[in-house]
VEXTOR-435951 format. One record per residue (C-alpha): z negated, x negated, y negated. Coordinates in pm, whole numbers, padded with zeros to 5 digits, always signed. Last residue first. Layout:
% residues N
ZXY;...
//
This chain:
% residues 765
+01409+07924-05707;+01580+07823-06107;+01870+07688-05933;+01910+07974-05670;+01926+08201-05919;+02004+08614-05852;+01975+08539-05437;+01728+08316-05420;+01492+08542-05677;+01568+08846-05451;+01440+08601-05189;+01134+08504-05342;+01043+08921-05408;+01074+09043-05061;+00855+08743-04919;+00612+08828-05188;+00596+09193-05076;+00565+09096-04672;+00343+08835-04720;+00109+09165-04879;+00210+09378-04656;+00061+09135-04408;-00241+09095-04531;-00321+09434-04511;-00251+09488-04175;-00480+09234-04095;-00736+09375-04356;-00693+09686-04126;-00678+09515-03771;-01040+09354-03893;-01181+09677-03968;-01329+09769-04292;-01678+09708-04415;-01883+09931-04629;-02126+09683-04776;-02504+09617-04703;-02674+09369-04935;-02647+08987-04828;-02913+08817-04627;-02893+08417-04663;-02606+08288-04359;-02751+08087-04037;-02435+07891-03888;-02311+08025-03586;-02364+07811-03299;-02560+08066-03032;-02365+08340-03140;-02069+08183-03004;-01775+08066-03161;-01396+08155-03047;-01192+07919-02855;-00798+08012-02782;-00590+07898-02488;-00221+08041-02419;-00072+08135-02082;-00045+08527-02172;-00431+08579-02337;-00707+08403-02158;-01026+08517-02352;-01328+08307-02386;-01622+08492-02513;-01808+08144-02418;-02129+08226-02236;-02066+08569-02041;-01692+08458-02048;-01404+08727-02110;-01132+08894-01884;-01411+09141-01689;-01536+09272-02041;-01850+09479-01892;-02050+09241-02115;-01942+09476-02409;-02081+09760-02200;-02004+10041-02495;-02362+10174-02460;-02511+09800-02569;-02322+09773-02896;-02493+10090-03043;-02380+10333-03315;-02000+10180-03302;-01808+10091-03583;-02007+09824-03730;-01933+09603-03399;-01626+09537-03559;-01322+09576-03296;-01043+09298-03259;-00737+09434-03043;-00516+09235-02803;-00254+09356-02609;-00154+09194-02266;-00398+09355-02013;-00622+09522-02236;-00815+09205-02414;-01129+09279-02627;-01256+09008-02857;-01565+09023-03051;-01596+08990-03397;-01881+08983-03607;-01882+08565-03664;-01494+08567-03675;-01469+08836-03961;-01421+08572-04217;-01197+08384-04040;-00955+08626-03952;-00887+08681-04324;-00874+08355-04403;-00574+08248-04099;-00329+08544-04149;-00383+08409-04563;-00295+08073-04489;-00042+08158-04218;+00101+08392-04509;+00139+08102-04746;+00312+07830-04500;+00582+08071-04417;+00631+08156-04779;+00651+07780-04849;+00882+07715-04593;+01083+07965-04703;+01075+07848-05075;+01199+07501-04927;+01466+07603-04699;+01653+07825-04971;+01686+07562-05275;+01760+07321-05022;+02057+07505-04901;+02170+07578-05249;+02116+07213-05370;+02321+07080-05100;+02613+07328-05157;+02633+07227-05508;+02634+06867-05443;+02971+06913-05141;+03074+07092-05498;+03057+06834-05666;+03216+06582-05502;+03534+06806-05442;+03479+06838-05809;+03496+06474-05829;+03814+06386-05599;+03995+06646-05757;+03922+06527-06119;+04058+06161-05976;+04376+06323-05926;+04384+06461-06262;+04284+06150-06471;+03960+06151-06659;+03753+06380-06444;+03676+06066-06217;+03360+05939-06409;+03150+06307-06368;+03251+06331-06006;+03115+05998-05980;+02775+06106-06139;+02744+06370-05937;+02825+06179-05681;+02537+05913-05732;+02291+06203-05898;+02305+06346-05508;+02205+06017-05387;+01897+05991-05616;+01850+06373-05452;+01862+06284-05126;+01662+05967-05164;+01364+06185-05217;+01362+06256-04886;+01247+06634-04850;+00965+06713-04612;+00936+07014-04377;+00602+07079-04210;+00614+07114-03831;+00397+06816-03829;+00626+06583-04023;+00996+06679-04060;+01216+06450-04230;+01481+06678-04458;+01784+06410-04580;+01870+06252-04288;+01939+05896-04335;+02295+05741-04310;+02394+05377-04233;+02218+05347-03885;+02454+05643-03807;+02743+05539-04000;+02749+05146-03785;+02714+04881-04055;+03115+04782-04144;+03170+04390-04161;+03345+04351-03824;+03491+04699-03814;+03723+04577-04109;+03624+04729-04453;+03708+04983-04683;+03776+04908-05040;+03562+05098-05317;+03663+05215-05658;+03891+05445-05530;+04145+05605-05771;+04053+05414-06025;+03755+05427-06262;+03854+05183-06601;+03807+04850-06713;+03758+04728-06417;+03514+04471-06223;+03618+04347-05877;+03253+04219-05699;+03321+04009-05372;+03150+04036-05051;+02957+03778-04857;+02766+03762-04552;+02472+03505-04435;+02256+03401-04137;+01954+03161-04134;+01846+02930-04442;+01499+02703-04339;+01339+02659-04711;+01082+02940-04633;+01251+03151-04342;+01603+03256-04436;+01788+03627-04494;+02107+03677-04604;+02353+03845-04897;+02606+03640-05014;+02791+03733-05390;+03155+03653-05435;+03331+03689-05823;+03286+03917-06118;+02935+03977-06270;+03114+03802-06571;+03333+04078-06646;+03086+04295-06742;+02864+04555-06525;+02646+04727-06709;+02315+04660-06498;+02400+04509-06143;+02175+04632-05836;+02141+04428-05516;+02024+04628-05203;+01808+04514-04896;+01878+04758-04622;+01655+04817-04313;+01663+05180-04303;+01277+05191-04329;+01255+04817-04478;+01442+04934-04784;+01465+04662-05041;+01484+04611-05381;+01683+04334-05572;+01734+04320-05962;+01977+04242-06203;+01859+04344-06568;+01569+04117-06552;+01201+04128-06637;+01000+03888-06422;+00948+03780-06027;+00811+04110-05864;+01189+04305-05874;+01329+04054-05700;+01591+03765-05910;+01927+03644-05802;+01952+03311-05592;+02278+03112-05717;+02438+03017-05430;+02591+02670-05469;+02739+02485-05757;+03074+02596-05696;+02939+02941-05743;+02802+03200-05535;+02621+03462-05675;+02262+03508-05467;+02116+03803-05217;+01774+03735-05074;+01585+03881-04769;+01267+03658-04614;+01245+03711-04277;+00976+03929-04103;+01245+04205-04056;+01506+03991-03928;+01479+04074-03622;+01525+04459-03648;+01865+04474-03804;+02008+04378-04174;+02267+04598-04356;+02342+04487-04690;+02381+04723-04986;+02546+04618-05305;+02474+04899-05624;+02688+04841-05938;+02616+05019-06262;+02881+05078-06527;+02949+04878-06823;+03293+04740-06707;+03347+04981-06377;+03267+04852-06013;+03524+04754-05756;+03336+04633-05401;+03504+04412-05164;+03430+04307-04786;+03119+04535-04739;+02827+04469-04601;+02697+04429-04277;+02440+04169-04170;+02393+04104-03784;+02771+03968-03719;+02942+04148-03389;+03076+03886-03104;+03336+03650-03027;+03290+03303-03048;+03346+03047-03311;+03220+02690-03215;+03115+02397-03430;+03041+02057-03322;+02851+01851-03569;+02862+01510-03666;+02614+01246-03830;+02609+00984-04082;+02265+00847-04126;+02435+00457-04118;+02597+00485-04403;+02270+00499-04568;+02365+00590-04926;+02724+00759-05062;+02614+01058-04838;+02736+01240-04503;+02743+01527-04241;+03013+01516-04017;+03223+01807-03932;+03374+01884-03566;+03638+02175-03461;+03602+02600-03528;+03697+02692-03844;+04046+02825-03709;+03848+03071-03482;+03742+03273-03802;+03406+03276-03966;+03326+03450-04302;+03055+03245-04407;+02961+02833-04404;+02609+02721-04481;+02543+02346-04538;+02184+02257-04571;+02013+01926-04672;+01759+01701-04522;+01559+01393-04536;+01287+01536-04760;+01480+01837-04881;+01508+02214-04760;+01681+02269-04958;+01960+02049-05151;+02198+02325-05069;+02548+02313-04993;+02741+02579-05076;+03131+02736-04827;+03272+03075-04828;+03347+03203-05173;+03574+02918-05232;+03678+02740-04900;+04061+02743-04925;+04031+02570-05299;+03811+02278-05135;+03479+02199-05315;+03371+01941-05566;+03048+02093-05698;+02805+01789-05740;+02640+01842-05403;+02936+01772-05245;+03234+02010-05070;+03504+01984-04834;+03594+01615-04808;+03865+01521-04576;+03786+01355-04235;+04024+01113-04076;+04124+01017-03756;+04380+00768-03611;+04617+00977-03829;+04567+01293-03639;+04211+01381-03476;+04066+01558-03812;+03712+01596-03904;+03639+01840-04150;+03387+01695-04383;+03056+01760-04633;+02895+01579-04877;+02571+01465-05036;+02488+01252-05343;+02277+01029-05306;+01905+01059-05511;+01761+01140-05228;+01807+00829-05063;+01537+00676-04938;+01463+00996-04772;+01796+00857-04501;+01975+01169-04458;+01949+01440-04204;+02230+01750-04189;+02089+02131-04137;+02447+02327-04109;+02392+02700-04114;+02630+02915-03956;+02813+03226-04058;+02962+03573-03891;+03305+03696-03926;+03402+03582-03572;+03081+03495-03445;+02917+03137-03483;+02783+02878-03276;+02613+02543-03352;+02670+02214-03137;+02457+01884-03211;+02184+02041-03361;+01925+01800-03499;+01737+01546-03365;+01577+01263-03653;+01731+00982-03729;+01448+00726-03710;+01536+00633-03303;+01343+00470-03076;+01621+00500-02847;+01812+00169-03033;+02077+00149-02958;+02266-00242-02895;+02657-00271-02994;+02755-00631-02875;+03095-00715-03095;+03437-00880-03024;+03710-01007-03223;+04062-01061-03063;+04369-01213-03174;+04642-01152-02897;+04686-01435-02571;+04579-01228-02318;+04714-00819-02394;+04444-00567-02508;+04641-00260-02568;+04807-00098-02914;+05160-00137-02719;+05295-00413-02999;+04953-00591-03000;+04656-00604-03236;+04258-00640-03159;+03941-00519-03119;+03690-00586-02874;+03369-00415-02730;+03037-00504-02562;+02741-00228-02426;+02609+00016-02623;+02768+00399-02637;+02608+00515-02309;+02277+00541-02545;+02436+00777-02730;+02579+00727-03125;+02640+01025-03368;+02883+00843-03565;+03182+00571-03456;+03341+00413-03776;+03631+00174-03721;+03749-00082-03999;+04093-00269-04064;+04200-00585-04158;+04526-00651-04114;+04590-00858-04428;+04788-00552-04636;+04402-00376-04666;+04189-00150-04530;+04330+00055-04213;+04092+00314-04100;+04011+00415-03714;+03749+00696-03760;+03509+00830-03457;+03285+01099-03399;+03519+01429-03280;+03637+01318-02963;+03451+01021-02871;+03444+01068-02506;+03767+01203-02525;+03863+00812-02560;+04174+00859-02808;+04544+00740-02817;+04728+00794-03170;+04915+00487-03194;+04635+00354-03437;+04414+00279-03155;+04100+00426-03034;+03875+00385-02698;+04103+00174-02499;+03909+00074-02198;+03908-00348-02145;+03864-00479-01793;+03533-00765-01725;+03508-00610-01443;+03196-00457-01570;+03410-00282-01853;+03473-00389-02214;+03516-00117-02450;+03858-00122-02675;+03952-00146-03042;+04324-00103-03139;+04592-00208-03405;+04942-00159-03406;+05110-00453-03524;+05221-00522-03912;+04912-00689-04008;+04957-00912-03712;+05020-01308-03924;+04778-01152-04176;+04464-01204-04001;+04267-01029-03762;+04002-00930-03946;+03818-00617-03823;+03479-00422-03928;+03306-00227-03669;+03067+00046-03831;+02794+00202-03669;+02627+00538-03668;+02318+00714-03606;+02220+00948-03332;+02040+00682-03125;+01989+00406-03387;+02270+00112-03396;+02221-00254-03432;+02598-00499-03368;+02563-00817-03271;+02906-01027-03328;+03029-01097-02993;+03189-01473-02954;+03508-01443-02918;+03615-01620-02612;+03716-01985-02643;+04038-02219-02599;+03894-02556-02624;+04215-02799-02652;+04142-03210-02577;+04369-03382-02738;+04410-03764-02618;+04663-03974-02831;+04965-04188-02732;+05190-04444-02898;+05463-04593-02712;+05508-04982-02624;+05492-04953-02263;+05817-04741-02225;+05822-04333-02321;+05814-04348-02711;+05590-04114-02907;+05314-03926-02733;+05071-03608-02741;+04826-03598-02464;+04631-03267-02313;+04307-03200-02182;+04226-02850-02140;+04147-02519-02275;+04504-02278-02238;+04389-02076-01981;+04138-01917-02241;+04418-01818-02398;+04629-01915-02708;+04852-01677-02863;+05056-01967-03071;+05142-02371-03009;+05213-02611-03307;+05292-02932-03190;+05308-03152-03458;+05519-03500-03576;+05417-03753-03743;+05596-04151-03806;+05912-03988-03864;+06093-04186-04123;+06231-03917-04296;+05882-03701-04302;+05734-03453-04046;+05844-03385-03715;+05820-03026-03533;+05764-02894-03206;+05695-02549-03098;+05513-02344-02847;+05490-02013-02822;+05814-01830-02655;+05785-02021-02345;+05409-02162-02295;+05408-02083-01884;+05760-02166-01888;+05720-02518-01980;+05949-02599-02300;+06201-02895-02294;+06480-02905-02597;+06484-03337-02594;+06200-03359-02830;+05968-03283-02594;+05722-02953-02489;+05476-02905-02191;+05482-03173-01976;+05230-03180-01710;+05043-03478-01676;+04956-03620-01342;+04598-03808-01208;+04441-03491-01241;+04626-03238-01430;+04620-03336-01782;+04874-03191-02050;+05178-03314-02154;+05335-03305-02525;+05619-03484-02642;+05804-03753-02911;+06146-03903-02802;+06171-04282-02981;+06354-04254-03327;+06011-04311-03512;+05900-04565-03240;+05946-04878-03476;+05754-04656-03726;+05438-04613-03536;+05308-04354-03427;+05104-04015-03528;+05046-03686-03351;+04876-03368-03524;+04816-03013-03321;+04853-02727-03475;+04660-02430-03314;+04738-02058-03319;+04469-01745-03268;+04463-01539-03026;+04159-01683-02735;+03952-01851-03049;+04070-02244-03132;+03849-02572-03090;+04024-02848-03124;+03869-03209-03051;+04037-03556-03073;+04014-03825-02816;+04041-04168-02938;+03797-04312-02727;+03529-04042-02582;+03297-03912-02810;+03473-03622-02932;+03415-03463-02625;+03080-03332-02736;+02864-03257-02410;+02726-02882-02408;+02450-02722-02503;+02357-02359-02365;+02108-02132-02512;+02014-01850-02302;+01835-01524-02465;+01522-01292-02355;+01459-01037-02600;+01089-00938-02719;+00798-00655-02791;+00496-00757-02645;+00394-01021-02381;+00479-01343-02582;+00175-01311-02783;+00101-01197-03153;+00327-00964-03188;+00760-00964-03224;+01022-01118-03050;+01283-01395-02997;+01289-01535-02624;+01463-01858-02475;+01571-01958-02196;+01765-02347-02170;+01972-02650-02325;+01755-02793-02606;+01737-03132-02417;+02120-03167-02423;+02074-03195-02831;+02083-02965-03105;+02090-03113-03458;+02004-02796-03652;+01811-02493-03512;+01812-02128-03725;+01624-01867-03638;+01679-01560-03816;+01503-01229-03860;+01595-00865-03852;+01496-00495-03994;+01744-00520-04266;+01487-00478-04595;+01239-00686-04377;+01475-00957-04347;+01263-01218-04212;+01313-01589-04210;+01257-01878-03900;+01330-02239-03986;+01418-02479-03735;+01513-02894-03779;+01207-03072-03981;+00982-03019-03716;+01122-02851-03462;+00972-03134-03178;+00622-03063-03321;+00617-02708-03299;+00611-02480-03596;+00370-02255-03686;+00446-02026-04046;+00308-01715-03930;+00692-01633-03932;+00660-01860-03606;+00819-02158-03452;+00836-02305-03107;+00600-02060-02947;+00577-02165-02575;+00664-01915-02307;+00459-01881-01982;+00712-01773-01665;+00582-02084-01462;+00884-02272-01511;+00880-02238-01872;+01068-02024-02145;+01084-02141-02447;+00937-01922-02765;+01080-01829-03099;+00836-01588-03312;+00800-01260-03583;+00408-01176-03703;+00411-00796-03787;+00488-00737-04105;+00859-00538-04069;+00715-00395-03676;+00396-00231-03858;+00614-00023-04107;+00882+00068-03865;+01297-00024-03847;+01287-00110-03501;+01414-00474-03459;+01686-00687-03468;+01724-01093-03391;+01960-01311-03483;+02025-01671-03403;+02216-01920-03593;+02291-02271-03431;+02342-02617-03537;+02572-02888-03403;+02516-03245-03265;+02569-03126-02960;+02863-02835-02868;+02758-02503-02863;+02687-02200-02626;+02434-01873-02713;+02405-01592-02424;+02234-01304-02437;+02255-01262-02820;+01979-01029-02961;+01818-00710-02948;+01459-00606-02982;+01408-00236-02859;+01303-00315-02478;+01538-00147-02278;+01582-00406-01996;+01183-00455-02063;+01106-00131-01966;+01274-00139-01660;+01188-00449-01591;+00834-00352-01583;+00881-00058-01383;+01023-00268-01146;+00744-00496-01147;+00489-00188-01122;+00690-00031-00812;+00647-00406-00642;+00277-00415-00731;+00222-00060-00559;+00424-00114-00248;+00258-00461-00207;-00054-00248-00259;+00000+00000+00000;
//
């Protein structure tokens, strides 16, 4: 068990080493005698820019020995020959080691603590023997692409003499070029001879596309008897060496190529670098594309010189690893084509923070856009793009925080500062499937906080309903009403004029005075915007939507015409998409409560509304149709309410007075049911209670007098609970069926006389 246990901890271990956040060079080689820079990244935190930086050697017994230190400790051997500086601004140091020797070949680490067991990258350093110190041997040391000239002398008496080049193979040399027309196939199409000067005493071999194949020993010579002049060249053909590259997870990079001017004119391309040591294409400029970075990359040509830049945003962790970039006629790596590499290290302990990479939107509908920024920056202004995969990629500017915004997306597209610290909002209405693609979120600070965005349009039914375009009258009243449903009751409700400024947000009711105000309905769940004579500045796109705090959620816009004049129809239907459903549109004008009839007083703001259309429209004759059509659809509301609600009232009257007058009996009554009649009898008109057998009642209770009449249950108060009442002098009583009867003549007189009153003036009723 415990082998099992330390071997599981050494592989975690080396896990968490192998992703250790301090990145460096791997592999360092150079010729004695030199010097060497080393860099070193780190997590951009607080504690990691003063925490104490170091450069140890590795030993054979796994202990590493500080060399040098940002403490400012430097071994005794380094002395005079390393310095190691911070760049707390860049989240890096330096070491940097002059006069290398054989000695220094060996394993290194640069990291960051106080011992060699925290934070740290392991890095081999390789010296190599300088060739320059053999006799007249002379050193050229060319990257894989590039060209190299190589310079022969002699002497004048062998200036006619045939002049070549051979290069070393064992005890043979392998010509490679002479005066006489010769070229070696393997260099056939780059390689060239050329002498210098009348008397020609130099000459040059200039050979092109080197490869690594190329490094060897090689001798240039003038003359071929025991008299000529020779000279040892020894070529070093090398491999880029990788420039490191420091991403954050979700951040971006930026690869900057210089290939030189002699391949401005070639395609150009920039390629991952496999484990067999292949080379992927992931963007060139003949339009081929990696899927995998669909939508995040940018290939842009910067100058006449070949140089040219690619940007790659929201980075992955399958993003690092080593890649090239280069020219050639087919926009592939070929041997023998200028290269220039990089090692792209991400870093998972990221400081961009997570944000949606995908949002999804309905046809007609809107999404919100929350984009991160370095805080640093809040001064920056903001932007927002469309990227595009044509033209190696590009992405046009839509809008910035200044105003600058596309004609096509006016009305449609604001970017708000909100909610700030490291964050800003891009909202985009009025979806269609042709919005759907990748945008990137950007600022002219931290280029490396750009980030993209995937957006989809599905189908699907937006939650806020308005309508598409409203026409209002100069000096008139406008009301906009926006639809909202059930979830968004908590939210907060807001309607704003859009501008190229933004969305400016328009005033409630409980924030000041002010002739535009908002109101909202949470029973029918519609927030409305009212404008106060209308002028032709109220003109133009207003959104209605609902966010939480500084978080904006869904929106929908409509557009305010203003006239001069009523016209025929001064509103414009809309599509099904932006149309609230009629019957969660349209509230019932009578609510009943408890059987008791209650009029919304809505009704009658609404019936003001058409009057006062019909009113507006009797200037032209076809609009005076429209209004007294109007009106009288008003006129027959007003009669029918002016008949419901006196009935109701005369209904609620004589259950009132039904409901006194057999109250004040109750206490002498007692009940007496004959099958299904009822009759109450006062116990004043008999001589003696006791000879009429009240108990004798077989449908009533001895205890409760209750009395089960046709289905229905009905209590009645015993003698036992009725409330002691002072003595009162004797009065002739009547009957309880006669002040019944009475009572009812009387409902039925006043019933008489309401409806005569209906019928001669419903108005004044």
């Amino acid at each position: 068990m415990a082998p099992f246990l330390l071997t599981f901890l050494l592989a975690a271990f080396s896990v968490v080493t192998a992703r250790s956040p301090i990145f460096g060079p791997q592999e360092v080689s150079v010729v004695e005698g030199n010097s060497v820079s080393i860099t070193c990244y780190y997590p951009a935190t607080s504690v990691n820019r003063h925490t104490r930086k170091y450069w140890c050697r590795q030993g054979a017994s796994g202990r590493c020995m500080t060399l040098i230190s940002s403490g400012g400790y430097i071994a005794k051997d380094y002395v005079g020959r390393a310095k190691l500086t911070n760049f707390p601004e860049k989240s890096l140091f330096v070491v940097n080691i002059t006069q290398l020797n054989r000695d220094d070949t060996g394993n290194y680490k640069c990291g960051l603590g106080i011992s060699s067991q925290g934070l740290s990258f392991d890095v081999s350093l390789e010296v190599s023997h300088d060739p320059r110190l053999q006799d007249n041997t002379q050193v050229y040391t060319v990257d894989t692409g590039r060209t190299v000239t190589i310079t022969c002398y002699n002497r004048p008496e062998n200036g006619q003499k045939m002049k070549s080049l051979c290069r070393k193979n064992g005890e043979q040399c392998e010509l490679v070029i002479n005066t006489n027309n010769y070229v070696n196939p393997s260099y056939s199409g780059r390689v060239r001879l050329v002498i210098h000067g009348t008397n020609k005493t130099v000459f040059s071999i200039v050979i092109n596309q080197l490869r690594v194949s190329d490094t060897g020993m090689y001798v240039c010579q003038a003359g071929d008897d025991s008299s000529n002049d020779k000279k040892n060249i020894d070529l070093q053909v090398l491999k880029p060496e990788p420039e490191l590259v420091y991403g954050q997870l979700r951040g971006s990079v930026t690869f900057d190529c210089a290939l030189g001017p002699e391949v401005a004119n070639l395609p150009k391309f920039l390629c991952r670098v496999n484990e067999d040591k292949t080379c992927d294409v992931v963007i060139n400029t003949l339009e081929n594309r990696d899927p995998a970075f669909n939508g995040r990359i940018l290939l842009t040509p910067k100058d006449e010189d070949g140089r040219f830049s690619v940007l790659i945003t929201n980075l992955r962790k399958e993003d690092a690893g080593q890649y090239l970039c280069g020219a050639h006629l087919d926009g592939l790596p070929e041997e023998g084509w200028p290269l220039q590499a990089w090692q792209l290290f991400v870093n998972e302990e990221t400081v961009i923070p997570q944000t949606p990479m995908v949002v999804k939107g309905v046809t007609g509908g809107s999404v919100a856009v929350v984009c991160p920024y370095n805080p640093k920056d809040s001064k920056s202004l903001k932007y927002w793009c469309r990227w595009e995969g044509t033209q190696n990629g590009h992405c046009p500017l839509l809008v910035e925080s200044q105003g600058l915004i596309q004609e096509q997306y006016e009305g449609r597209l604001a970017l708000y500062e909100e909610p700030g610290n490291g964050f800003y909002t891009v909202i985009l209405n009025q979806l269609t499937t042709e919005d759907a693609g990748f945008y990137w979120c950007l600022t002219n600070g931290d280029t490396r906080w750009r980030t993209t965005v995937e957006l989809k349009v599905v189908d699907g039914e937006p939650s806020l309903k308005v309508k598409e375009k409203v026409t209002g009258v100069l000096g008139q009243d406008l009301t906009l009403s926006c639809h909202f449903p059930c979830k968004y009751y908590s939210d907060e409700k807001y309607w704003c004029k859009w501008s190229n400024q933004g969305c400016r947000a328009l005033p409630s009711q409980d924030e000041g005075p002010s002739e535009d105000s908002v109101n909202c309905d949470q029973t029918s769940r519609i927030i409305s915007l009212t404008l106060s004579s209308l002028t032709k500045a109220d003109e133009g796109w207003y959104w209605c939507g609902v966010k939480q705090d500084q978080n904006y959620g869904e929106t929908v816009a409509v557009y305010v015409a203003v006239e001069e004049t009523a016209g025929e129809t001064q509103v414009v239907n809309l599509p099904n998409a932006n149309t609230a459903p009629a019957e969660e549109m349209v509230e019932s004008g009578v609510k009943v409560v408890e059987n008791k009839a209650i009029v919304n007083p809505r009704l009658f703001a609404e019936e003001r509304a058409v009057e006062n259309t019909g009113d507006q429209a009797r200037g032209s004759r076809a609009s005076a149709d429209t209004g007294s059509s109007e009106e009288q659809g008003g006129t027959r509301s007003t009669v029918l309410l002016s008949t419901l609600v006196p009935i109701g009232l005369v209904l609620a009257l004589g259950t009132v007075a039904v409901w006194v007058a057999r109250a004040r009996h109750r206490k002498n009554v007692d009940r007496i049911s004959i099958r299904s009649y009822r009759t109450d009898i006062s116990m004043s008109d008999f001589e003696n209670a006791k000879d009429f057998g009240g108990n004798d009642n077989m449908g009533a209770s001895p205890v409760t007098q209750e009395t089960i009449l046709e289905g229905k249950v009905e209590f009645t108060a015993t003698a036992e609970n009725t409330t002691d009442t002072p003595e009162e002098p004797k009065k002739a009583k009547r009957s309880s069926k006669e002040e019944a009867d009475m009572a009812y003549s009387a409902f039925l007189l006043q019933s008489s006389n309401i409806a005569a009153q209906v019928q001669d003036g419903p108005q004044q009723a």
